[in-house]
C-alpha positions in Angstrom: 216.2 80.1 238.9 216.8 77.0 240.8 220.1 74.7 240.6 221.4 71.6 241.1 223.8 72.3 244.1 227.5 71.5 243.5 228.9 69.2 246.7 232.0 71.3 247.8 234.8 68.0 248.5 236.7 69.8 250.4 234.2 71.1 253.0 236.0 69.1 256.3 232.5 68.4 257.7 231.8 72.1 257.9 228.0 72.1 256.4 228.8 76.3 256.1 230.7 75.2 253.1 228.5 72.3 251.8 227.0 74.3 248.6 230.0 76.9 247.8 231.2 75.6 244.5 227.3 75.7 243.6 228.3 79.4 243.1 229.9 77.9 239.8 226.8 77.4 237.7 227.1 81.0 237.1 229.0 80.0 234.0 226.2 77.7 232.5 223.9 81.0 231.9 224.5 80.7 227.9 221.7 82.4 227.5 222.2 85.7 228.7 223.8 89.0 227.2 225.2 90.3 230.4 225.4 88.4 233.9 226.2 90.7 237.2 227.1 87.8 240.0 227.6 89.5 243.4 228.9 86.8 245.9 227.4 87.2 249.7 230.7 88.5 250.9 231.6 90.5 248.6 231.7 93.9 251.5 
């Protein structure tokens, strides 16, 4: 499923952190019985 990407404000000019809140939209999925979100640094 695509998103609309959530600007981080607070990302300094660092583009690594240009989509992190976008991680957010997790809590949109009303649709759904059960959601397993594993973020990428989660090791």
């Amino acid at each position: 499923m695509k998103v609309e990407p959530i600007n981080n404000p607070h990302n300094h000019g660092q583009s690594r952190f240009a989509g992190t809140f976008t991680k957010l939209r997790v809590f949109e999925l009303l649709d759904c019985d059960r959601i397993t979100f594993v973020d990428a640094d989660f090791a």
